[in-house]
C-alpha positions in Angstrom: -32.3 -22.8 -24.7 -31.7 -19.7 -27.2 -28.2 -17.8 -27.0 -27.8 -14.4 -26.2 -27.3 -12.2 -28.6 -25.2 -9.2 -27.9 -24.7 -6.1 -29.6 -24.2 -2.5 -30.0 -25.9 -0.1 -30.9 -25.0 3.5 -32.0 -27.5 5.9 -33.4 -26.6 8.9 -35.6 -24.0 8.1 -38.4 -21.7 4.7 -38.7 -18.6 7.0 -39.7 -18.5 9.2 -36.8 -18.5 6.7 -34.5 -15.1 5.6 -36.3 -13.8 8.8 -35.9 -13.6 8.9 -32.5 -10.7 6.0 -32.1 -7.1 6.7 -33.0 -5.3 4.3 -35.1 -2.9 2.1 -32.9 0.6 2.4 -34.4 2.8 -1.0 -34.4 5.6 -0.5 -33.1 8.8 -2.4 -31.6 11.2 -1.7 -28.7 14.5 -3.1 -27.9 14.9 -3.4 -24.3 18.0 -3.3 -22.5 18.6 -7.6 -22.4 18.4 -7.2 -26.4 14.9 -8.8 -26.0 12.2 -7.0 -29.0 8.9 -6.0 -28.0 6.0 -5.5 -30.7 3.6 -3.4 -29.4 0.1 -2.2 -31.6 -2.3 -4.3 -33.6 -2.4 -1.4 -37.0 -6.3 -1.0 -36.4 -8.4 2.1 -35.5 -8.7 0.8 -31.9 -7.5 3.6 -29.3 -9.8 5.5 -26.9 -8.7 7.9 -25.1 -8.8 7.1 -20.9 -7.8 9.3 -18.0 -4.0 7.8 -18.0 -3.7 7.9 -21.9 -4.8 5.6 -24.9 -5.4 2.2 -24.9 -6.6 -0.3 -27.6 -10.1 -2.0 -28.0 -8.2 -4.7 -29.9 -4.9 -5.9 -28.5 -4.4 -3.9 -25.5 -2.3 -1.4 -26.2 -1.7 1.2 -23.6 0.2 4.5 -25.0 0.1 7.0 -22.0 0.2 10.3 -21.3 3.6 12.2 -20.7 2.3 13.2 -17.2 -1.2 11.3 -16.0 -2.8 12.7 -12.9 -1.8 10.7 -9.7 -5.6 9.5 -9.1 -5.4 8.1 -12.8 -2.2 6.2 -11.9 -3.2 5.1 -9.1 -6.9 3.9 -10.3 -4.9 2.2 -13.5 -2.0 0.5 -10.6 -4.8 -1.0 -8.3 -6.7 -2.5 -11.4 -3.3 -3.9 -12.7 -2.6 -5.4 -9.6 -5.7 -7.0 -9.2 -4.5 -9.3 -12.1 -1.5 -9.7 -11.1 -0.2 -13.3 -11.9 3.7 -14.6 -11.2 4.5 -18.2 -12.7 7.5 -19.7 -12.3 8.7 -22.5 -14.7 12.4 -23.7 -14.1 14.2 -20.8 -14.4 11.9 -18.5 -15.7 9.7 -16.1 -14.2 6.4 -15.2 -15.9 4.4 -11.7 -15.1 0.8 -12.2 -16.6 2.5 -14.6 -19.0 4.8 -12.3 -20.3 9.0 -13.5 -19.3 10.6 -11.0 -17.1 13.9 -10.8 -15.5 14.5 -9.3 -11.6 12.3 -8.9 -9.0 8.9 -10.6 -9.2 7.1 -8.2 -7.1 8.4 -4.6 -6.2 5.8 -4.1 -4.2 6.5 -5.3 -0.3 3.6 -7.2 1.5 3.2 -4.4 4.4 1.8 -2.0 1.6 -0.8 -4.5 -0.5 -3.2 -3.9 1.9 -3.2 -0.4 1.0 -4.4 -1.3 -2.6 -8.1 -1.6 -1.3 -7.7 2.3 -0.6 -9.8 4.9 -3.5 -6.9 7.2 -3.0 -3.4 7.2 -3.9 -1.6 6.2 -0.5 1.5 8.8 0.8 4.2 6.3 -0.8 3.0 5.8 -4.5 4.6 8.8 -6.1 7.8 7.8 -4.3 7.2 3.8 -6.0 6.6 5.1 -9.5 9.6 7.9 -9.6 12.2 5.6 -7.5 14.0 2.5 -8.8 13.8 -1.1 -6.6 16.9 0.3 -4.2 15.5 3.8 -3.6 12.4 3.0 -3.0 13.6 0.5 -0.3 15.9 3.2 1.4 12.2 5.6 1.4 10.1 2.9 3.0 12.8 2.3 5.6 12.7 6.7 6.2 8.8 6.1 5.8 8.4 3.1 8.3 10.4 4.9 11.1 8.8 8.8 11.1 
């Protein structure tokens, strides 16, 4: 049986195309446990999307100071469709990366809505609110 063969093609000049992409900074962060995050791969990777840039080579995401709530929404359903929780003693795993809290913010009466194409009435309230506030609105939400 022959392999497939897959590649790309691009007609007009090789340079141009590398143009286009944005080179994808590495970077660290120190989050508020003291635990260090690398972030960035140092290639010319980044394309630009509707929620911001995000990087053809490690994953990258750098987003825009104010994305459209469609884009949001669009990039929260697709994230949630991988969505993966593993525990292992006392750890908690998101998508294989350790976190510590909550393992899902999002109550079970509203993952129904993530087959929906639009942004339902509550998402800007989940992405502005912290765990606690966003409780107290579903509780306003559930009985108007």
């Amino acid at each position: 049986m022959a392999k497939i063969r897959i590649s790309r093609t691009f007609i007009g000049d090789e340079s141009s195309e590398k143009r286009r992409f944005k080179f994808c900074l590495p970077a660290s962060f120190e989050l508020e446990t003291g635990e260090i995050l690398a972030r960035g791969c140092g290639k010319y990777g980044l394309y630009e999307t509707d929620v911001g840039l995000h990087c053809f080579y490690c994953g990258n995401y750098l987003y825009l100071q104010e994305p459209s709530l469609n884009a949001m929404w669009f990039h929260f359903r697709l994230g949630r469709e991988y969505w993966r929780a593993m525990y292992s003693r006392d750890n908690i795993f998101i998508n294989g990366v350790p976190v510590t809290g909550l393992v899902d913010c999002l109550p079970r009466c509203l993952v129904s809505d993530l087959v929906e194409p639009n942004p339902p009435p509550w998402f800007p309230y989940f992405i502005v609110y912290d765990g606690p506030q966003f409780k107290r609105y579903l509780e306003k939400y559930k009985h108007a």
